[in-house]
N, C-alpha and C positions, 0 to 999 in steps of 0.2 A: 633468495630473490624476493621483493616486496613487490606486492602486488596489491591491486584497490583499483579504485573509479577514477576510470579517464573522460567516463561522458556522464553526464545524467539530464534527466528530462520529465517532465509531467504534461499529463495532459489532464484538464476537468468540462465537460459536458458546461454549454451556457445556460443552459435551463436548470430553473429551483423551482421548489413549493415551501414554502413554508410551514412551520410546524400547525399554527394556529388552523391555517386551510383545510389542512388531512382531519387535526381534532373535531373541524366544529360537522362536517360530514358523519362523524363516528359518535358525535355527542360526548368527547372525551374531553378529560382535564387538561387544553394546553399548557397550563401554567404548568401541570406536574411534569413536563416532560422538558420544558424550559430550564426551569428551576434544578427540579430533580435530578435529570440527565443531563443537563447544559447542552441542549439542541435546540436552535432556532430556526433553521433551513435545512434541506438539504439536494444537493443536483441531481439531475433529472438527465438522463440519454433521449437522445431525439431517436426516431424511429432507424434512424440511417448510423446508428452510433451502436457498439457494440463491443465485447472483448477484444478484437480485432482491431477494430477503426482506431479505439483507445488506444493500445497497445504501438499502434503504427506511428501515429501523433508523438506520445512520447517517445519514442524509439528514436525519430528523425529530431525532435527536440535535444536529444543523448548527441547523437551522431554531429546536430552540430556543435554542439559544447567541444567533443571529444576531436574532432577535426580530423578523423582517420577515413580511409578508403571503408565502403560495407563490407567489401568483396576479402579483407582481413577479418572478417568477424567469423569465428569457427565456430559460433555456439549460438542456438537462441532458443532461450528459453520462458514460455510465458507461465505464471499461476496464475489459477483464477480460479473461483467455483461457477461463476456463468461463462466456461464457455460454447459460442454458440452453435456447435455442433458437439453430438454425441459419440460420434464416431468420424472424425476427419478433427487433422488436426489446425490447430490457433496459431501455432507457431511457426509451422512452414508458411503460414501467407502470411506473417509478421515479415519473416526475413527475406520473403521474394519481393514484396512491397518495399523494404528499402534498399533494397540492390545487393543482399549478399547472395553469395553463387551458389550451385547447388551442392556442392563435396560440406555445407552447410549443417551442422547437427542441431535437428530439432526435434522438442518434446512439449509437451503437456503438461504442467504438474497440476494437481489437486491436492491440500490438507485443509480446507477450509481456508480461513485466513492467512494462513501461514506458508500459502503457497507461491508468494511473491518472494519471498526473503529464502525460499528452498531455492527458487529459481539463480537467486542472486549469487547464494552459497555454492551451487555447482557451479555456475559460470568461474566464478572467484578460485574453484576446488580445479577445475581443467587449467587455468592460466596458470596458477601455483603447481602441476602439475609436467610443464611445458607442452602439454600435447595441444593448446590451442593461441593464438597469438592474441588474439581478443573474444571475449564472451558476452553475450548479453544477457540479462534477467531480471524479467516484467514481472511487477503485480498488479494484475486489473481484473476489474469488475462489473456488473451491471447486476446490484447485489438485490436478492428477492426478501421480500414481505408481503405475507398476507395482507389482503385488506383486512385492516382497523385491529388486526396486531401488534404490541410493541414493536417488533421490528419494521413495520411500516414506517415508523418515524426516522427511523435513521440509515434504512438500506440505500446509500446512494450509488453515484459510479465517479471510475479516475481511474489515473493509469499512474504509474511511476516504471522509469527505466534506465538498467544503469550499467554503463558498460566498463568490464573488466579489464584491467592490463597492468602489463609489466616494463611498461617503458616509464623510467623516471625524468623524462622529459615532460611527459604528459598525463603525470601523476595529480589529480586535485585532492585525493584524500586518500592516504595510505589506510588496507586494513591491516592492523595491528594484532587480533586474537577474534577465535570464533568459540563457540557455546551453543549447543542445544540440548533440550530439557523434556523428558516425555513422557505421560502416560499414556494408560488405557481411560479416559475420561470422556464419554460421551455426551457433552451437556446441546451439543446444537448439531443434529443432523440432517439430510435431506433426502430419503430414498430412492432410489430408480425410478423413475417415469411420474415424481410427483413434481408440482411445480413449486410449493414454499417449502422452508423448513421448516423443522418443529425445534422448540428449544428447552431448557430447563427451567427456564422461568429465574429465581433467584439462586440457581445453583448454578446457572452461568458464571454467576462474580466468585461465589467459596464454596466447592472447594476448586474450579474450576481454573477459572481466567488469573486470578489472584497467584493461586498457589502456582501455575504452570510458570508467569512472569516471575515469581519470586524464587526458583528452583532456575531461571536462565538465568538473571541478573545474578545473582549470589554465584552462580560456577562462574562464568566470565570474570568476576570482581577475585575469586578464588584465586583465577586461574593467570588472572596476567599481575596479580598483584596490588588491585588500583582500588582508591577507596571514591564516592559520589560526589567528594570535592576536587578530584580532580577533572571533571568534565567539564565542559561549558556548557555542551547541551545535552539533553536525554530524552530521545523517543519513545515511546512506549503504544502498543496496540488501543487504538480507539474503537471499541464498540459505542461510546457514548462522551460525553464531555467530563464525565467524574470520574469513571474506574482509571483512566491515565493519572489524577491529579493525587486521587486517594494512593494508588500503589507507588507512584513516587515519592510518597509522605513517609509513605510505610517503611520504605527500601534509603531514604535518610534525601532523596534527593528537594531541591526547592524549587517552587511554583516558576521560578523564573528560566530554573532549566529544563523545564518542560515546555512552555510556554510558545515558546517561535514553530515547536513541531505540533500542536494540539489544534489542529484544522478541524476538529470533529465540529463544534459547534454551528459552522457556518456550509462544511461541506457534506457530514453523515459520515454517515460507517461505510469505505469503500472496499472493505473486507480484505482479499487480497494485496488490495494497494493503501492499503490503511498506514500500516509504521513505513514504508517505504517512501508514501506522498510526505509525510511526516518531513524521512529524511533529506528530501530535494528540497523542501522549504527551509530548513537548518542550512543545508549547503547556498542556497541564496545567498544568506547575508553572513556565512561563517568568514573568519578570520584565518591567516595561516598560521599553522601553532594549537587553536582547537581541539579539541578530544570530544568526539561524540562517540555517545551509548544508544544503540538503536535494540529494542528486544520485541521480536514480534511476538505474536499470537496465534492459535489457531486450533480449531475446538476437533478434539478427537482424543487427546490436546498437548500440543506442543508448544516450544515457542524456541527462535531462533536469535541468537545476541549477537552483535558485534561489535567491537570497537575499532572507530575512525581516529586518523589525525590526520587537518586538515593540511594542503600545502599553498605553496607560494601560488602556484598556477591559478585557484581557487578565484584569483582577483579578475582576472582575462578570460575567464570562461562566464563569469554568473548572467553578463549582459547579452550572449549572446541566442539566445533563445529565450521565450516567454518564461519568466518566474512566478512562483507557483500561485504565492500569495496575489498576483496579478490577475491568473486565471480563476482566483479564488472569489476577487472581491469585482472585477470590474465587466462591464459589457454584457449584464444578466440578465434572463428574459425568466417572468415571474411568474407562473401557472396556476391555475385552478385546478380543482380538484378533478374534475372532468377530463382537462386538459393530460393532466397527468395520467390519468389509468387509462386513459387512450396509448398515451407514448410508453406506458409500460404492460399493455395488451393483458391489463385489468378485464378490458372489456373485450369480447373476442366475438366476429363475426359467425354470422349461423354456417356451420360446418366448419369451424374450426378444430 
């Protein structure tokens, strides 16, 4: 039975800051984080915008790609690392908000970034399984950095979601082979009841994010056979605008098949929904015939691969809900630094 994406969808927050704004606050080097990281902007959640809200947006963005009833959807599953409860879950108000019923399996995942593409893989793992007719699996975010942190320049928010199934009527990209990759690598954590993470600084990139991407891409390529010319496109985990560029240098792939998925620059690191947003952008203007390489990230550290082939359908589905590149570049409302750590509760009222 072949199974893959009958719907998918993104959502991104209209609000940016840009990099220069956060630096000249901090007294830091914009240009280094331009230059260096390949970060110009990044989006900003409005106060009413949230793992959830995100999550819902692309979900019905999916749903109408994918043209199915909710109330068939037997799975929903969200990742994220902000979600906005600690104990009640992201998921069941994901899937009551777009109409599926309650006999409904919902969960929570957490692995840092990598828990959008976990989500994806169980949905994909039940439909392959027959015990559900259709699955969903989000990865969103409303990702944290300290004030005047590296990660302050690139924690931004999005959502991506994409739903599962086994109807070849309503197939837009077959998955073809799956791969995951894992150690014990603690390079970015965040402990119980703190509010930022703490990170490794340059041991995030080696032996960390590098080695973990380079240990899924090589079993995937192993394992189905296929060597980096046979793709057209290759997503790969954005925490920044260079580690995607460098480890596809590395792994023999070129600037151009990374290229349509590397939003980092303009939208930030959406952690969860980072290779996932990637992926609906690649799906936008893919062709049928296509072969995409998607390999997530996620520090603890993992990473999740797969390989797509696009189908026919691909052509009748891309206009029908906002494209991402769309919600990436247009209709944007531009913040101050002020403005911003108000909407990301920087700044918190006496008795908070």
């Amino acid at each position: 039975m072949t199974v893959g994406i009958v719907g998918y969808g993104a959502h991104i927050p209209r609000r940016r800051i840009k990099v220069e704004e956060i630096a000249r606050v901090w007294g830091a080097d914009a240009p280094s984080y331009k230059k260096g990281l390949e970060l110009s902007q990044k989006s900003v959640p409005a106060l009413d915008e949230d793992t959830i809200t995100l999550s819902v947006e692309a979900s019905r963005n999916a749903l109408a790609r994918a043209g199915i009833d909710p109330k068939d959807i037997g799975a929903c599953y969200v990742g994220s690392e902000s979600h906005p409860y600690a104990v009640k879950p992201s998921g069941v108000a994901v899937a009551e908000a777009i109409g599926a019923t309650p006999d409904c399996h919902c969960a929570d995942f957490e692995f840092a970034c990598k828990a959008g593409s976990e989500g994806m893989f169980v949905a994909y793992g039940l439909v392959k399984a027959g015990l559900i007719k259709y699955g969903l699996g989000i990865g969103a975010d409303t990702s944290q950095g300290a004030p005047g942190d590296a990660l302050e320049y690139a924690a931004s928010a999005g959502a991506a979601a994409f739903i599962m199934g086994a109807d070849e009527d309503l197939l837009i990209a077959s998955i073809d082979e799956t791969y995951s990759f894992m150690t014990d690598t603690p390079d970015f954590w965040r402990r119980e009841h703190q509010v930022y993470p703490s990170h490794g600084g340059r041991f995030t990139g080696e032996p960390a994010y590098f080695r973990t991407i380079t240990g899924g891409v090589t079993g995937i390529l192993e394992k189905s056979g296929l060597k980096p010319q046979d793709f057209k496109y290759a997503i790969f985990h954005q925490p920044n605008g260079k580690f995607p560029k460098r480890i596809g240098k590395k792994l023999g792939f070129s600037f151009e098949q990374i290229d349509v998925g590397r939003l980092v620059p303009f939208l930030g690191n959406t952690y969860s929904g980072s290779s996932p947003m990637g992926l609906t952008a690649v799906l936008d203007v893919a062709d049928p015939g296509d072969r995409i390489l998607m390999c997530s990230y996620g520090s603890g550290a993992g990473a999740d691969a797969f390989i797509f082939t696009v189908r026919d359908r691909v052509r009748e589905v891309q206009d029908l809900a906002p494209k991402t590149r769309w919600l990436l570049d247009e209709n944007l409302i531009f913040l101050q630094y002020g403005e911003y750590a108000k909407l990301r509760r920087k700044i918190r009222l006496a008795g908070e």
